[in-house]
C-alpha positions in Angstrom: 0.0 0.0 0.0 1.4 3.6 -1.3 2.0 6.2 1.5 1.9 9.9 0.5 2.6 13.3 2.9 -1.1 15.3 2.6 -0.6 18.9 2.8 -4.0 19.7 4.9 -5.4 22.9 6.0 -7.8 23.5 8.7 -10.6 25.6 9.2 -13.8 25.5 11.2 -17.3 27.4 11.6 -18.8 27.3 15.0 -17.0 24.4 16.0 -18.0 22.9 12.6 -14.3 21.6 11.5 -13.3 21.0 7.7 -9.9 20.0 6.6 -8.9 21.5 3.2 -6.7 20.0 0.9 -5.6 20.9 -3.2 -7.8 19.2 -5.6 -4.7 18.6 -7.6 -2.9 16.8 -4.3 -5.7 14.3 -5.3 -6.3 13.7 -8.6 -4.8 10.6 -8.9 -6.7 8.9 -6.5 -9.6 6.9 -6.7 -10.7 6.3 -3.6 -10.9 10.0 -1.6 -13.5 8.2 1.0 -10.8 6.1 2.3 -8.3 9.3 2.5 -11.5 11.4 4.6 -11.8 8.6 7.2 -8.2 8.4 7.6 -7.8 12.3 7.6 -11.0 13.2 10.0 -10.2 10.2 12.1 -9.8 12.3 15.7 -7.9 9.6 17.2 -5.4 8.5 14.4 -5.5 11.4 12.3 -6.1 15.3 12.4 -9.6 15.2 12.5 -12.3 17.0 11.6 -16.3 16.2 10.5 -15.5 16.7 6.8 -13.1 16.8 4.3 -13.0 19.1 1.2 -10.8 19.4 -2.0 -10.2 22.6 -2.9 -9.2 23.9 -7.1 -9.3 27.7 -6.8 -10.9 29.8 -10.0 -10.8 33.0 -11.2 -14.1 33.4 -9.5 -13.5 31.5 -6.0 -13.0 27.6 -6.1 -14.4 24.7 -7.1 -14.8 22.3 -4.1 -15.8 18.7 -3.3 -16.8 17.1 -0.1 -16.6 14.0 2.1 -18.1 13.5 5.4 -16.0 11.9 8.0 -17.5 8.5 7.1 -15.9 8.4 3.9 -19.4 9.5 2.4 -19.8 12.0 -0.4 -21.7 15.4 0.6 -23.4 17.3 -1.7 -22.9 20.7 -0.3 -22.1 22.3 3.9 -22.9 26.0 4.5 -20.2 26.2 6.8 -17.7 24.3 4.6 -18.1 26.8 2.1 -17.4 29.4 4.1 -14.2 27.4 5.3 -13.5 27.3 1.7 -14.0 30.7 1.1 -12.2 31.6 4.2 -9.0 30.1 2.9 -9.3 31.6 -0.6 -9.9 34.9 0.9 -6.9 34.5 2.5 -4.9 33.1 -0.1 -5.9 35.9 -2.2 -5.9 39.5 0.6 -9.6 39.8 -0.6 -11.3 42.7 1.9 -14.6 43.5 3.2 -17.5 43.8 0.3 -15.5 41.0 -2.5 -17.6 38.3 -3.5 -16.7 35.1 -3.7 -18.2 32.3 -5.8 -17.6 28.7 -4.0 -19.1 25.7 -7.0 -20.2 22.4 -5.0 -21.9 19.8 -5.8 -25.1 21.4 -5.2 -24.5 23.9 -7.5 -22.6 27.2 -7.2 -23.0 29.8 -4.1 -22.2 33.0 -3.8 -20.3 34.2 -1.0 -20.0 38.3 -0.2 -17.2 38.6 2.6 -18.3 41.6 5.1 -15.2 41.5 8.2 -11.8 39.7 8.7 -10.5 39.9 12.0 -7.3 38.4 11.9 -8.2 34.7 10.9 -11.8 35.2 11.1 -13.9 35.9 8.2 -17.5 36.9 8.1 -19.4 36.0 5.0 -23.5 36.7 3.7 -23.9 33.3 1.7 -26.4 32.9 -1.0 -27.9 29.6 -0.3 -30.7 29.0 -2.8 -33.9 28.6 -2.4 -35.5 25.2 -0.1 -37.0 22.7 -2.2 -39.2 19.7 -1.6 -40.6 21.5 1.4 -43.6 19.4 2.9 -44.3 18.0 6.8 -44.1 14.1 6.6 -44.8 11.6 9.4 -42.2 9.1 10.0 -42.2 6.0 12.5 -39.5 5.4 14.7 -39.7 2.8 17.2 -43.9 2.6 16.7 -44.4 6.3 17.8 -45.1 8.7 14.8 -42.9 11.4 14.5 -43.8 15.0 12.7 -41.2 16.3 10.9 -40.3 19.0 8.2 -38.8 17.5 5.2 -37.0 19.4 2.5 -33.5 19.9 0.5 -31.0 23.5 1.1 -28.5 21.4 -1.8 -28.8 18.4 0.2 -31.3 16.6 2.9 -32.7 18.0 5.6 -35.2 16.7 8.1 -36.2 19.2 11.3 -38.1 17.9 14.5 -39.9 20.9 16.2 -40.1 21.3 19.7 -37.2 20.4 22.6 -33.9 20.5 21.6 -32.3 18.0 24.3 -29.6 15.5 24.0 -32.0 12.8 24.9 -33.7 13.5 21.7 -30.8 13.8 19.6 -29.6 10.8 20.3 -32.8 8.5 19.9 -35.3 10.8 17.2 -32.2 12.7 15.7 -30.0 9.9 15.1 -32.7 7.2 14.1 -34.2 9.5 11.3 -30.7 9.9 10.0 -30.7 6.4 8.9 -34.4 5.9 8.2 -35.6 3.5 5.3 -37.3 7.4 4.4 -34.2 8.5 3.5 -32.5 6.6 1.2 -29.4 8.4 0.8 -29.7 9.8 4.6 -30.4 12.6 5.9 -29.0 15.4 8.1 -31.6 15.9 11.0 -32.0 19.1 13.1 -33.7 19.3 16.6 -35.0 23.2 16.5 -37.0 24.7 19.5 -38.4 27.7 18.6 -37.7 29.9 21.5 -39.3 33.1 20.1 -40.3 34.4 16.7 -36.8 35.7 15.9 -34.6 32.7 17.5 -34.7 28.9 17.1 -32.0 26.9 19.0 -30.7 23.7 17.3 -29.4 20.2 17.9 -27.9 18.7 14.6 -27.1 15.0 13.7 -25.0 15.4 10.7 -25.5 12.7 8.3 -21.8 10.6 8.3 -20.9 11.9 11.1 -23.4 12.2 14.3 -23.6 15.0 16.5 -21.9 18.9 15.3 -22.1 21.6 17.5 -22.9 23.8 14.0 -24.4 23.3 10.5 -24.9 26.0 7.5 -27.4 23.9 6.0 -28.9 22.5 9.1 -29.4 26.7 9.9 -31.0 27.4 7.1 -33.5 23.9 7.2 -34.2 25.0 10.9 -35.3 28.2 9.9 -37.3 27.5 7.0 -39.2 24.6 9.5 -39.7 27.2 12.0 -41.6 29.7 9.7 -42.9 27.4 7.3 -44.7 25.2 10.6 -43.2 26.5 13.7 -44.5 30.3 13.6 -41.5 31.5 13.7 -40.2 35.0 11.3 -38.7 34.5 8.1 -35.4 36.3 9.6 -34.0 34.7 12.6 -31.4 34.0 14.7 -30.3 30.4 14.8 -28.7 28.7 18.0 -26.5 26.0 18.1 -23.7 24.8 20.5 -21.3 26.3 18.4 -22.6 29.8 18.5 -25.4 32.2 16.4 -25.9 32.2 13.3 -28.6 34.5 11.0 -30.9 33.2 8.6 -33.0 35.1 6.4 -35.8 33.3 4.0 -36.8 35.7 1.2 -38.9 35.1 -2.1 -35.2 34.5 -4.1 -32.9 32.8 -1.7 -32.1 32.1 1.7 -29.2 34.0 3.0 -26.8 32.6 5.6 -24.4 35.3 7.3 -21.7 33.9 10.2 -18.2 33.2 10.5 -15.5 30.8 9.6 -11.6 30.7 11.1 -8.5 29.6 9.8 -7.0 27.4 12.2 -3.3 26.2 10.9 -1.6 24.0 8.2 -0.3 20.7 8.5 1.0 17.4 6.6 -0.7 13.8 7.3 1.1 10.3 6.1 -2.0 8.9 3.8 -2.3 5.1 3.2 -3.7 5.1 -0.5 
């Protein structure tokens, strides 16, 4: 089996860690599941809840991600912004640049508003939610209401307490329900007044995250669209706030990502 020295960067939203790495480090490689688990493995390697290859553009970058299970992603709100975070960096772009970060999910626009030394604040274009519909879902013979939709990739929010008890039995059992037949990433969200829902997430391939972009934007929508909640709010997780603003052409997504450090990892390919 081939070894190989990774150069990996790291960056994180809210507690929501990525590990960066050159598409063209890559390209060469069949298998980049095998090189995630081995990468985001927080025991034997760096760790992190995703891994993401970056090819920067005129534009921004093209990216492509991989949970820490080795599974393929379609698109994370805060990995973007990781993303973007680094080419910002990479590049000295200031305050009011725009950024355009292409995923899997289709292309998003980032606009960067602050750095503070490693820590850049970005108003993300999101897209509009589609497949939006309540569904009731079985899990261990009690029905379950939930809000169903996709923000680039599966979402499925529980309304009402946000506990840990609940995350681990609902949350993580809906992740991996026969509903879901490529998974799905599952929010807890407790709306606590009309401009603030606080979240739980269970991340699909990888369990509990103290933060999600996506999972923000699915809470929020849930809360409005069944909760009674506004279509701007503030959105709580363990990781810290983000805002979330649902309008007739998009959803917008505005918080932080930071730069953490650089770093080389042995791969077994």
């Amino acid at each position: 089996m081939a070894r190989r020295s990774l150069q990996l960067f790291k960056a994180h939203a809210f507690g929501n860690d990525f590990l960066l790495a050159r598409a063209d480090d890559l390209s060469d490689v069949d298998d980049i599941g095998a090189v995630a688990r081995q990468v985001c493995d927080r025991h034997r390697g760096f760790g992190a809840d995703g891994l993401m290859l970056i090819e920067p553009t005129a534009k921004g970058a093209r990216t492509r991600l991989w949970n820490a299970d080795g599974g393929k992603a379609e698109i994370s709100g805060n990995g973007i912004r990781c993303a973007a975070a680094w080419i910002a960096h990479e590049q000295g772009a200031a305050p009011g640049d725009t950024l355009l970060i292409d995923t899997e999910a289709g292309p998003r626009r980032l606009t960067l508003l602050e750095v503070d030394d490693e820590r850049y604040t970005f108003r993300a274009e999101m897209g509009l939610p589609e497949q939006l519909r309540e569904e009731t879902i079985e899990i261990d013979g009690q029905p379950v209401r939930c809000v169903v939709l996709r923000v680039g990739n599966p979402q499925c929010v529980v309304l009402g307490p946000a506990t840990p008890e609940r995350l681990h039995g609902i949350a993580a059992k809906l992740s991996v329900h026969p509903f879901f037949p490529e998974g799905t990433n599952v929010e807890l969200a407790e709306v606590e007044a009309p401009g603030r829902v606080r979240i739980l997430i269970w991340e699909r391939g990888v369990g509990p995250t103290e933060a999600s972009g996506t999972g923000a934007c699915a809470a929020a929508v849930a809360a409005a669209f069944a909760g009674g909640a506004n279509r701007s709010v503030q959105v709580v997780s363990p990781g810290g706030v983000q805002h979330v603003e649902w309008t007739d052409e998009t959803i917008w997504l505005t918080g932080w990502a930071e730069l953490i450090g650089e770093a080389s990892q042995v791969v077994r390919l």
